[in-house]
N, C-alpha and C positions, 0 to 999 in steps of 0.2 A: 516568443516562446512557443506557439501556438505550430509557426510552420517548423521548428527545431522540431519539436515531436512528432508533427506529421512525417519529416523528414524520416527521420529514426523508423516511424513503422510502415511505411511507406518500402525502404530496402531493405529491411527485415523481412515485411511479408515476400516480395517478389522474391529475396532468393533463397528464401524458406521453402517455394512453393515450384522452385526452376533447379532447385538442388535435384530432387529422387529422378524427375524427368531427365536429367542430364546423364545419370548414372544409368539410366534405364537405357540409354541413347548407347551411351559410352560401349557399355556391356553386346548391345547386340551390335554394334559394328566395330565392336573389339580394340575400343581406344583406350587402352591401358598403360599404364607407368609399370612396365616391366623390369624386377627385382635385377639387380646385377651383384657382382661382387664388393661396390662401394655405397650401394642403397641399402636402407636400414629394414624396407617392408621386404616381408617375406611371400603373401601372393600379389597378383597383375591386381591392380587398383587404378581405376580412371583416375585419370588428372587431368581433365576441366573443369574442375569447380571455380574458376575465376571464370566462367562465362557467367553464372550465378550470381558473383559476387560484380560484375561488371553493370549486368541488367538492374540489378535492383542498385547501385549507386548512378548510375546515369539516369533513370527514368527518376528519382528520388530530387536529383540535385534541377533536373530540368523542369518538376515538376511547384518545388518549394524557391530555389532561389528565383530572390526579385530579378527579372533582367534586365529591367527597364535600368536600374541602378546598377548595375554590374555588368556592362557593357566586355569586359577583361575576360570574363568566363568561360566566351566561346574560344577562345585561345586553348584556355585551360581545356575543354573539352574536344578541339583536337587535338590537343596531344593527347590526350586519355585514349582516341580513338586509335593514334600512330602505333602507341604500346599496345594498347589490347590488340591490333594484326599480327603484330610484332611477337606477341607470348602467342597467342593463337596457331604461330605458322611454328613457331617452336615448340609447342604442345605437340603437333600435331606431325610435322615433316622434320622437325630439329632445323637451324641455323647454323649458318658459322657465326663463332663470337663475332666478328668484323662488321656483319651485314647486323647481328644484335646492336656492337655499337653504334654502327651510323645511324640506326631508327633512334637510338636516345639523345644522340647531337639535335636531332630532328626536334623530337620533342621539347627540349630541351632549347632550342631555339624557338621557340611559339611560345612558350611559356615567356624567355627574356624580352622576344624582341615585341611583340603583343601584347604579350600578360603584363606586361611592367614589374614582373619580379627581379631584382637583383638587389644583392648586396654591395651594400658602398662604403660602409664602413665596418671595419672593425672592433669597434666601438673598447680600445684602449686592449686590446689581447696583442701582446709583445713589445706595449708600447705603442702602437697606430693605431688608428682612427680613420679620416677620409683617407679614401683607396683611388689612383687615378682611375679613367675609364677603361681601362685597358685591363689592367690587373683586375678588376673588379666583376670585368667579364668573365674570366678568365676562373676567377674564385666562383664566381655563381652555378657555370658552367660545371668544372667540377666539382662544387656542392649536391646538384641535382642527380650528376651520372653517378658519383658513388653511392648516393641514397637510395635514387633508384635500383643498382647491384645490391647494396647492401642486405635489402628486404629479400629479393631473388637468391642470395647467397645464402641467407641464414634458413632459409625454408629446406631444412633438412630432417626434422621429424615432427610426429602428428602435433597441431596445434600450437606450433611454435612460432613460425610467422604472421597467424592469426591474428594471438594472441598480443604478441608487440605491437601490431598496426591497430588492434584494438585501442591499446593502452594509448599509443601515440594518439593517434586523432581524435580520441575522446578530451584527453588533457587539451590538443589544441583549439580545438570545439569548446568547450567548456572558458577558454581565456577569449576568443574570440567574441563569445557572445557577453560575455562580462564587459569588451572595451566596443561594443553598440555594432560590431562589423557582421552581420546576421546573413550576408551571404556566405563568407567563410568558415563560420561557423554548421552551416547548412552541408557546405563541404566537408566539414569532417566528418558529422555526426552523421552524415548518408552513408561514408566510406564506415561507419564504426557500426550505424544499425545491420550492415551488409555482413560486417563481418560476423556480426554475433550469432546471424541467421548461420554462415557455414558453417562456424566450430561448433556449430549443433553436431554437424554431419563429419566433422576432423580430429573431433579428441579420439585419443587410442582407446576402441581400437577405430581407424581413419576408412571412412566409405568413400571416400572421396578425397583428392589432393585439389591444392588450388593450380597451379602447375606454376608456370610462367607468366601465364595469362593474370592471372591472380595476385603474383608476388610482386610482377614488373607495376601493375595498378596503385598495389598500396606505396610503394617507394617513391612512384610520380606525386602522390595525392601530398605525401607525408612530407617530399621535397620541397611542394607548393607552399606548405605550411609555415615549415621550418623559418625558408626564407622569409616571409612573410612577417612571422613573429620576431624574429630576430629585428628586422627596420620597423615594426610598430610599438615594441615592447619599450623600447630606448627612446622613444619620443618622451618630451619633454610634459607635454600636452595631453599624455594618453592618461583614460580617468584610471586605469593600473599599470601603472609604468615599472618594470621587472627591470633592476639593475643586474648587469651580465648577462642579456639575453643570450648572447654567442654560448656560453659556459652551461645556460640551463638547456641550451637545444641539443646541445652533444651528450647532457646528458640523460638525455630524455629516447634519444634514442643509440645508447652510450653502445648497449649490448649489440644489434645488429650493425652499428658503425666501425665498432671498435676491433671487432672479430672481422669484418670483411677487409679493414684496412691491416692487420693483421697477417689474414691469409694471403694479400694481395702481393704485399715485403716477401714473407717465404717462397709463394712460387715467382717472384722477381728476382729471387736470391735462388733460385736454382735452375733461373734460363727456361723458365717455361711461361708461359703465356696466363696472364692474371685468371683467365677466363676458364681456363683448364681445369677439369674436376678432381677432387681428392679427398680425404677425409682429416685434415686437418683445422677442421671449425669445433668450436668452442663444447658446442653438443655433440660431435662424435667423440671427445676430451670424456664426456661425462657417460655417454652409450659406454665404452670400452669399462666403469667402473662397474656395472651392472646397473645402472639406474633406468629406469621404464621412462617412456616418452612421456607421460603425463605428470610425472616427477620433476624431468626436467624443466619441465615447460614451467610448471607453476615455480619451480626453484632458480629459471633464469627471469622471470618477470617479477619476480620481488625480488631480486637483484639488483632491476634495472628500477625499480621504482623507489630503493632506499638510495639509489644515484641521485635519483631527482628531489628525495627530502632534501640529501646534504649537501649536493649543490644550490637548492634554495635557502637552506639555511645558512650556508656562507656566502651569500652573494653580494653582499659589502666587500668581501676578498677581491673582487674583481679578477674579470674572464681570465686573465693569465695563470693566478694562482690554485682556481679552480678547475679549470681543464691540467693544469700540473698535477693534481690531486687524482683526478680522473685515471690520467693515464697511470701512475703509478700504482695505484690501487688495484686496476684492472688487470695490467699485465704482470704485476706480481701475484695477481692470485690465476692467469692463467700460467705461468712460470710454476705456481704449486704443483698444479692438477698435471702439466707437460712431465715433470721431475720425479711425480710419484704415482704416474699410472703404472699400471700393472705391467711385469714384465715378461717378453715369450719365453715361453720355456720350451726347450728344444729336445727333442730325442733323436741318438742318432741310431737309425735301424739299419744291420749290417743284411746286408745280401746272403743267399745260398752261397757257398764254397764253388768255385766252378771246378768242372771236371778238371784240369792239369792240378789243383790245388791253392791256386791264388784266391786270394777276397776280392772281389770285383767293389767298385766305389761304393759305398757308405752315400746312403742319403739321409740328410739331415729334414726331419718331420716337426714344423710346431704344432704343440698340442695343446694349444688355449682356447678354448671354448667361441666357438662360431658367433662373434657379436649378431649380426644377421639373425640367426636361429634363434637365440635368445629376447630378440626383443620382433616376436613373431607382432603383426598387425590379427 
């Protein structure tokens, strides 16, 4: 318990103490997340607080976990390092998606083929169970890469990705040290002390974003997890054995998983590229009704945490029925909010009369209130 808490204040104090220096940095050599037409902040606001959040999880985890006994980890911390260049060079220069994906096959490959994490079974979700070697790569693989986007995709206003990567690695932290596994438990609670240090400096109104660098971090750490618990939880042997693990992990990170695979069908369904930015995620659903970013934030994380009472409380149902549950729930209540958001209202303003006498074309003006403006940082 002793290195758990070390752990925790350990990447609390570093990126408590690497945040205002960042921003001090950011400011004079003008490294700012510059507002556009589909961003919600209204002034230039730096966006490297995952170096912050990067510093105090790595020196945290290299400092508290045993190595001697967790021989896996240095895997896991190259790819921590793959991603953080990765969001770094995209913080900083922007990426194409493509060059983004291949750094997380990367990752993504260290983690499976070194780390020893993958999924082998499905442990009875649609009826299966052991999964040959091939598919099971295959799932693992894109288990990690969507998890990883997912966290980077929902990081759309102040305190929201924080927030969930909070919630996640706390809960996983918390099972892990309960079934005696105290390196990965160390793992999460460095990624959760870290976080707590920044949403000092990201609830609205936001000093600091985490960018890519930050978002792509918690996604890795959280993906490491998932997997993780999912093949420890089902053990037969483990002194807390969680029947449905597959069913509690989706719903554990039901909100960012569920909205990114979501957005991902839409823009596949209209010929554009997943990666492609747009405003159709779950929180600009809730921006367009008038709700403030710290509203939402606090109203999509007990969301996602009455997900995880009632998937634990039905986990005798088994994963099929409760990931059945899941998706229906979820997308009929984004199905609500899509159906009865607010609608443009249009005016149309006719032009001066031109000198022969004709009305030259009519332009059509909406005049609904500037989302942007409205929810100034």
């Amino acid at each position: 318990m002793f290195d758990v808490l070390f752990s925790i204040a350990i990447s609390f104090a570093i990126t408590f103490l690497a945040i205002p220096v960042i921003i001090t940095v950011a400011e004079q050599k003008k490294l700012f997340d510059i507002p556009d037409e589909r961003k919600v902040h209204h002034n230039p606001i730096p966006s490297l607080g995952g170096l912050g959040i990067f510093a105090g999880f790595m020196l945290a985890c290299l400092i508290a976990i045993p190595h001697q006994s967790s021989s896996d980890f240095q895997y896991f911390f190259a790819a921590a390092f793959v991603i953080f260049f990765l969001g770094l060079k995209d913080d900083i220069l922007v990426i194409s998606p493509i060059k983004k994906f291949i750094g997380q096959v990367l990752a993504a490959f260290l983690i499976i083929y070194k780390g020893n994490i993958q999924i082998k079974s499905m442990y009875g979700f649609m009826g299966l169970h052991e999964l040959p070697e091939m598919f099971s790569l295959l799932l693992t693989y894109l288990t990690i890469i969507v998890i990883i986007n997912s966290f980077n995709l929902i990081d759309g206003i102040d305190g929201l990705a924080g927030s969930l990567g909070l919630m996640a690695s706390t809960i996983f932290g918390f099972y892990f040290l309960q079934v005696n596994m105290l390196a990965y438990s160390i793992l999460a609670f460095s990624l959760a002390g870290s976080l707590m240090a920044f949403l000092i400096f990201n609830f609205q109104p936001a000093k600091i974003f985490m960018g890519d660098t930050g978002s792509l971090l918690i996604g890795l750490v959280n993906a490491i997890l998932v997997v993780k618990f999912i093949s420890v939880a089902n053990q037969t042997d483990s002194p807390y054995p969680v029947i449905a693990s597959p069913a509690i992990s989706v719903a554990i990170l039901v909100i960012p998983l569920m909205d990114t695979l979501r957005v991902f069908a839409i823009r596949t369904f209209h010929r554009r590229s997943p990666f492609s930015p747009d405003r159709n995620h779950i929180h600009h659903l809730l921006l367009d009704r008038g709700f403030s970013h710290r509203f939402i934030t606090l109203l999509l994380v007990s969301i996602n945490i009455l997900f995880i009472l009632a998937a634990y409380a039905g986990r005798n149902l088994g994963c099929t029925w409760i990931i059945l549950a899941i998706l229906i729930v979820f997308f009929s209540g984004i199905a609500a909010l899509y159906y009865t958001r607010p609608r443009t209202r249009l005016f149309v303003a006719k032009t001066i009369d031109s000198p022969d006498g004709e009305l030259k074309t009519s332009k059509i003006v909406p005049l609904t209130t500037d989302t942007i403006l409205e929810h100034k940082n």
